[in-house]
C-alpha positions in Angstrom: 0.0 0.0 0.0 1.2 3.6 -1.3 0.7 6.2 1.1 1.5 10.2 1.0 1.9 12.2 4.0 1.4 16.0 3.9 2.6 18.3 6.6 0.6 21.5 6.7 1.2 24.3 9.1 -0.9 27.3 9.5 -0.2 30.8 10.6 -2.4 33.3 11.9 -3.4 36.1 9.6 -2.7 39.6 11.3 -5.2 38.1 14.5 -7.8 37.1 12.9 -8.9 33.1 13.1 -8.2 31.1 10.3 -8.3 27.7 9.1 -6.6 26.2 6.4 -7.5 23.0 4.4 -5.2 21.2 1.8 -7.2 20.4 -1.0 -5.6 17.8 -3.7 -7.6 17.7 -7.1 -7.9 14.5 -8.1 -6.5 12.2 -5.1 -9.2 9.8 -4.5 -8.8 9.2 -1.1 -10.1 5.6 -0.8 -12.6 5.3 2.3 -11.5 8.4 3.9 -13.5 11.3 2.4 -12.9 13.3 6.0 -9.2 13.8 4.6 -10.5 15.6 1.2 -9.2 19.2 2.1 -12.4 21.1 2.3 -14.2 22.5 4.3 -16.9 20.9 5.9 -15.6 17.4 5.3 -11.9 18.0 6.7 -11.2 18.6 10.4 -9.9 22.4 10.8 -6.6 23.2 11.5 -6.1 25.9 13.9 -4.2 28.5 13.9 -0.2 28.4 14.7 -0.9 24.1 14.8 0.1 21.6 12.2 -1.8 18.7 10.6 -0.4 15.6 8.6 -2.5 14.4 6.1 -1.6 10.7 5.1 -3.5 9.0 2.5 -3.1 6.2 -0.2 -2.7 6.9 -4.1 -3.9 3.5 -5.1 -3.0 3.2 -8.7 -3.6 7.1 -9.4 -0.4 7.1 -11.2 0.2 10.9 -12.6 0.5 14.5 -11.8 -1.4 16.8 -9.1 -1.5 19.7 -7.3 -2.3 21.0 -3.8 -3.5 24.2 -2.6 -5.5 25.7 0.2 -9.5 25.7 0.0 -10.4 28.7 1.8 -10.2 32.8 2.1 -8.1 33.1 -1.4 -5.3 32.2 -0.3 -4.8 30.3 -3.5 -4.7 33.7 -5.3 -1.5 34.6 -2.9 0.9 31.2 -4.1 -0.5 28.8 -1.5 -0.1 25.6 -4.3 2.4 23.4 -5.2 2.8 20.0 -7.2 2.4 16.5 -6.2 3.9 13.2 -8.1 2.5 9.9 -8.2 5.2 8.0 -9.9 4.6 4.2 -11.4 6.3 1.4 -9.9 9.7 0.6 -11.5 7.7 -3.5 -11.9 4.9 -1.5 -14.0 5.8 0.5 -17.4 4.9 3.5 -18.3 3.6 3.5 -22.4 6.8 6.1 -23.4 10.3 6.2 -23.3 11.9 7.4 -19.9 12.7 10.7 -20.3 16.2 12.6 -20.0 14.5 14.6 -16.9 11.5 16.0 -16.0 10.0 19.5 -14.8 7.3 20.9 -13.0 6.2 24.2 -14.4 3.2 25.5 -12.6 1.6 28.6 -14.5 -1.3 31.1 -12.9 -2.7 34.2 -13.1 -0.9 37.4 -10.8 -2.7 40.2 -9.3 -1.2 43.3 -7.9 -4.2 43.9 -5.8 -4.1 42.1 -2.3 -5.9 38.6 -2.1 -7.8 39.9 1.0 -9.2 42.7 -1.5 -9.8 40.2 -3.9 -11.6 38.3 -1.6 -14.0 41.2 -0.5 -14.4 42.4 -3.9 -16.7 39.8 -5.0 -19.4 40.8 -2.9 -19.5 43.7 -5.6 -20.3 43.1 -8.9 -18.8 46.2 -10.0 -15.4 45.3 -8.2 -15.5 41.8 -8.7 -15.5 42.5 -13.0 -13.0 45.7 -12.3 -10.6 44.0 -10.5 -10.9 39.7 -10.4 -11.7 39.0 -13.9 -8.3 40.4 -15.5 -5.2 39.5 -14.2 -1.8 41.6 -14.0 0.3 39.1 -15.2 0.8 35.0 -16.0 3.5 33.7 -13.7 5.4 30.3 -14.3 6.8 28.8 -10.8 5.8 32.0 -9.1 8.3 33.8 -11.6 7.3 36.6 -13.8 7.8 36.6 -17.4 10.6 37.6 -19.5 9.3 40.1 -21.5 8.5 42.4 -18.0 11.3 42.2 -16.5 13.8 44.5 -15.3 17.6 43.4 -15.0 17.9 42.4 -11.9 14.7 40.1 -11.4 14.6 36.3 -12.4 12.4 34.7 -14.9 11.8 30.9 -15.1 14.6 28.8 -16.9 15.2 25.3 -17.3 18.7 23.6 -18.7 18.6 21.0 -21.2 20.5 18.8 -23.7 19.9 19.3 -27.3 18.5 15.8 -28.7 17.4 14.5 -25.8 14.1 14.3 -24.5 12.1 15.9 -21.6 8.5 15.4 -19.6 7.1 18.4 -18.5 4.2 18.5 -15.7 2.1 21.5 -16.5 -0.6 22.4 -14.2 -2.5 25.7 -14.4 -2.8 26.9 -10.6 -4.8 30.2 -11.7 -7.6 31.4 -10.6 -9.3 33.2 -13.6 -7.5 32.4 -16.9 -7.3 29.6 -19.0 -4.1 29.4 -21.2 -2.4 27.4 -24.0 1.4 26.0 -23.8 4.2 25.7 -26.9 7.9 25.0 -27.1 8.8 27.7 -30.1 10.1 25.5 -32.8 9.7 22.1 -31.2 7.0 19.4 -30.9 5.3 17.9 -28.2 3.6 14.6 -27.2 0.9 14.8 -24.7 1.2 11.7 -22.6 -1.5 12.5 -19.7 -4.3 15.5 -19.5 -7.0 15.9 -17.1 -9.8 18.2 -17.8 -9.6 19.6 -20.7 -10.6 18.3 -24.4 -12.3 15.6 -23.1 -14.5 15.7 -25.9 -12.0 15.2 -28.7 -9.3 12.6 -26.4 -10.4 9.1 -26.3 -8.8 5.8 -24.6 -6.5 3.5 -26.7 -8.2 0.0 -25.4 -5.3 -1.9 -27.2 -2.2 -0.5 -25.2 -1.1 -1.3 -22.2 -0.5 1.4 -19.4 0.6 1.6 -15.4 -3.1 2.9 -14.7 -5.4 0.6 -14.1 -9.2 1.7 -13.7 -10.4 0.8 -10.2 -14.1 0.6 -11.8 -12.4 -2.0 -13.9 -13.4 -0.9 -17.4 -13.6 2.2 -19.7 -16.6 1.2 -21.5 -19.8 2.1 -20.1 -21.8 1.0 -22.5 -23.6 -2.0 -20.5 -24.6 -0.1 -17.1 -27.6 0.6 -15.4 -28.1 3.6 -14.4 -29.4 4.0 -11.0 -29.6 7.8 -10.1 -29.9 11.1 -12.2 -28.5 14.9 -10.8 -29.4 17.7 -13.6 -27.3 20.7 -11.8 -27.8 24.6 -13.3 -24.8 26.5 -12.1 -26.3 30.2 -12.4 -25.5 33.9 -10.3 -27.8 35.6 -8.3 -28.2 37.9 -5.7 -29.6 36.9 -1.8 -30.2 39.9 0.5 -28.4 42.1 -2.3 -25.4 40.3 -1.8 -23.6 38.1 -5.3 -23.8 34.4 -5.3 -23.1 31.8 -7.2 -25.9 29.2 -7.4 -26.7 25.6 -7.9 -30.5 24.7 -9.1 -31.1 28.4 -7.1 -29.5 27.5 -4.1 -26.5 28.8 -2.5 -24.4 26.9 0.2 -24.4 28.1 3.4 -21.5 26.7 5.5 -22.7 26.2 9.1 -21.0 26.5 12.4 -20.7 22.8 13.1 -18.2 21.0 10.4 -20.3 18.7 8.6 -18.8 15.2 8.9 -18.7 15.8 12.9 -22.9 16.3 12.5 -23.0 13.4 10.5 -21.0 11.3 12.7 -22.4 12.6 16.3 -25.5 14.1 15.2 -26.8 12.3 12.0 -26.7 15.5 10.8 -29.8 17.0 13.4 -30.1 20.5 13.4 -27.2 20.7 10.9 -28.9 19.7 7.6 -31.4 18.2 6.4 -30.7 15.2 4.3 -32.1 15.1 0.1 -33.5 18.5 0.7 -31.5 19.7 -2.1 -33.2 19.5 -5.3 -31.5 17.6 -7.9 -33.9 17.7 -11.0 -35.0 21.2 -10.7 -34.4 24.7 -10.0 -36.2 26.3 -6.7 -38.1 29.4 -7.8 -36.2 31.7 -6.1 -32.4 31.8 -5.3 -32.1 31.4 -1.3 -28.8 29.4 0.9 -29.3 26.0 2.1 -26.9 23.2 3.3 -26.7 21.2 0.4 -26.6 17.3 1.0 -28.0 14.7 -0.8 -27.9 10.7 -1.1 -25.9 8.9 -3.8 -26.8 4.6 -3.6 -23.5 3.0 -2.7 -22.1 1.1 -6.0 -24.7 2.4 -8.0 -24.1 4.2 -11.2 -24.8 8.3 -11.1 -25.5 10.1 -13.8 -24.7 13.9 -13.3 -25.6 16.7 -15.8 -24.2 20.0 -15.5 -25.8 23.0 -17.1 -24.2 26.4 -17.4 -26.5 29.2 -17.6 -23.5 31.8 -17.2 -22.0 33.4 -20.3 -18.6 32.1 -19.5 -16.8 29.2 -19.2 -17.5 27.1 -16.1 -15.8 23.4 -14.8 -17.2 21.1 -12.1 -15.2 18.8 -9.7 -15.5 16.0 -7.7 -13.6 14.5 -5.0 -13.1 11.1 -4.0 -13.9 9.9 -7.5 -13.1 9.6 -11.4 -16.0 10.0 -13.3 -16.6 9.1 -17.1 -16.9 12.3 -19.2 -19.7 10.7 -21.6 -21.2 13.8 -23.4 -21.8 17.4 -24.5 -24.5 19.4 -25.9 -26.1 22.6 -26.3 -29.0 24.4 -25.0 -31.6 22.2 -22.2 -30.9 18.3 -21.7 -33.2 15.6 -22.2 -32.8 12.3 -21.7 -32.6 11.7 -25.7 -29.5 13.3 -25.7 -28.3 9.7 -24.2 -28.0 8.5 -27.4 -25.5 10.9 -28.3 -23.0 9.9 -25.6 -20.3 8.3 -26.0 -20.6 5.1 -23.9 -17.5 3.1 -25.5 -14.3 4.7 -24.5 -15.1 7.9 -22.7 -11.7 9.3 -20.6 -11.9 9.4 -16.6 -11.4 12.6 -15.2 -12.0 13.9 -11.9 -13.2 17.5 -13.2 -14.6 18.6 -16.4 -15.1 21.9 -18.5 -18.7 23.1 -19.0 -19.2 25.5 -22.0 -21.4 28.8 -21.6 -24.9 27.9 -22.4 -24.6 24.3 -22.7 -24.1 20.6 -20.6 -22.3 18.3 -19.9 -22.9 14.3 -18.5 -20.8 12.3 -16.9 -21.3 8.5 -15.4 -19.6 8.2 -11.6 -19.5 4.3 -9.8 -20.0 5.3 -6.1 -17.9 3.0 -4.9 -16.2 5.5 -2.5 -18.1 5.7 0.8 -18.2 8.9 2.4 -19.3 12.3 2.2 -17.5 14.1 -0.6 -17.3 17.8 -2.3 -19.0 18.4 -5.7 -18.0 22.1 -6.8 -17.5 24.6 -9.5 -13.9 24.6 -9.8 -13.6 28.4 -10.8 -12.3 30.2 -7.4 -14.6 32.9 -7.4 -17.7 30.4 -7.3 -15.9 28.4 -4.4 -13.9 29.8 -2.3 -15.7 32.6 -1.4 -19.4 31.9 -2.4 -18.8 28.7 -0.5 -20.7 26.7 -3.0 -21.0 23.2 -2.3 -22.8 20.0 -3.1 -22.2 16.5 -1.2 -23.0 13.3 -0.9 -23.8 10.8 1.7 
């Protein structure tokens, strides 16, 4: 058994209380959904005490990255990369490289995070100041073209003919980006979330990842459970939020796994309150939890009514990006999926004005975070939708 241990320490934050949660997109963490990084789900960490997260990788072979899930403090560098290497008995379908890299690029703002953070509350603000970024940086280094002669831009050293992996992860908050060597050629080996509609699985080659659901082709399941989610803004009591079927999450005092555990959730939440087929008729907070059936198979819909993109995630499992469409869904639009060799990812882009359906095996007990991805949904709007 593989296992990862994670040493976080937090600081106070000029006095005031904070708690900080490690969040790792796309670790699965087998049977211990309490160890996801977010909050409501993790314990909190207090401030000036530590916390070691130790959990297995299974066969999650690949790259990640970590950051902290609360008060932006993403925006201010809190992120770095995490490896998950193949065992030297197990092959990898490419030639070991020369070396390898991590280059984590992400957006830069001159303005404080803690402005950032209270500048969503304003719509005005929050497009004036969040939406646009100062500047890209690569490895928390600025690029060449601004610099002055005495600052340090990202470099790496290499052989000519040889050949090189790179891990690129965007850690941004706002931008979406696209990566080139000038004058060379590259060969993607591994991508998570993006053109999931255009990548399929080679089913004839051997790799080091097997699928703990056992098979990519979906083609022969029954479905057991349906979620049609409309991610949508709003405004409650004048205040901005971001909103799921009209309802925005309200994080309450008690963590939410310790009601579960102690509690059943009493006076907490109220379990499958949340409505998972339709939109309430006006936009209001609520806790959000709702049921999945252990090793049954979800479907999930996403619908973006916003005019930009949007992308969902889900912790504690992969799910199988199956299909994508425009305008409403209805269940006809099944025979458009693709149900044969659809690629696993644990989050998935949603274009503006149209869906997206995946297939998730809830083999994973536990109560787990299903989010919008984009920062200024989560972090601060404290979106959130869970299962039990």
């Amino acid at each position: 058994m593989l296992l990862y241990k994670i040493v976080v320490v937090e600081r106070s934050d000029r006095g005031r209380g904070l708690f900080l949660f490690s969040s790792r997109n796309g670790i699965q963490h087998r049977l211990n959904s309490w160890q996801d990084g977010v909050s409501g789900t993790n314990c909190a960490i207090e401030p000036g005490k530590n916390w070691t997260y130790v959990f297995q990788v299974k066969d999650q072979i690949g790259t990640f990255t970590y950051f902290p899930s609360i008060n932006f403090h993403k925006v201010a560098g809190g992120y770095g990369p995490i490896h998950v290497n193949n065992l030297k008995v197990i092959a990898v379908p490419f030639p070991k490289p020369e070396a390898e890299f991590d280059l984590l690029i992400g957006d830069w703002f001159r303005t404080d995070y803690k402005s950032l953070r209270s500048s969503i509350q304003d719509r005005r603000l929050s497009t004036q100041i969040f939406e646009f970024p100062d500047a890209i940086l690569m490895n928390g280094k600025r690029p060449y073209t601004e610099l002055s002669v005495s600052e340090e831009y990202e470099s790496f050293t290499v052989t000519k003919g040889m050949t090189y992996r790179f891990r690129i992860s965007n850690v941004g908050t706002v931008m979406s980006f696209n990566f080139r060597i000038q004058k060379h050629k590259m060969v993607l080996v591994e991508t998570e979330v993006n053109q999931a509609k255009s990548i399929r699985w080679n089913l004839t080659a051997g790799a080091a990842r097997p699928n703990p659901q056992g098979t990519f082709n979906v083609s022969n399941i029954t479905l057991a459970q349906t979620f049609i989610l409309h991610g949508s803004k709003g405004e409650i009591n004048g205040l901005s939020r971001y909103l799921v079927n009209n309802v925005s999450y309200l994080t309450p005092e008690t963590p939410l796994k310790l009601a579960d555990l102690f509690a059943n959730g009493s006076g907490v939440y109220q379990l499958d309150q949340f409505p998972t087929h339709s939109m309430n008729a006006a936009a209001a907070y609520g806790v959000s939890i709702v049921s999945g059936i252990h090793k049954g198979w979800l479907e999930i819909v996403f619908k973006n009514d916003l005019d930009v993109m949007d992308s969902w995630h889900l912790d504690g499992f992969g799910f199988y990006v199956v299909g994508f469409g425009n305008g409403d869904w209805t269940p006809a639009a099944r025979e458009t999926y693709n149900i044969f060799d659809p690629v696993v990812r644990s989050t998935v882009q949603v274009y503006p004005r149209k869906w997206t359906a995946v297939y998730v095996f809830l083999d994973n007990t536990g109560m787990w975070n299903l989010r919008s991805q984009h920062l200024k949904n989560w972090s601060a709007l404290e979106m959130r939708s869970k299962w039990h």
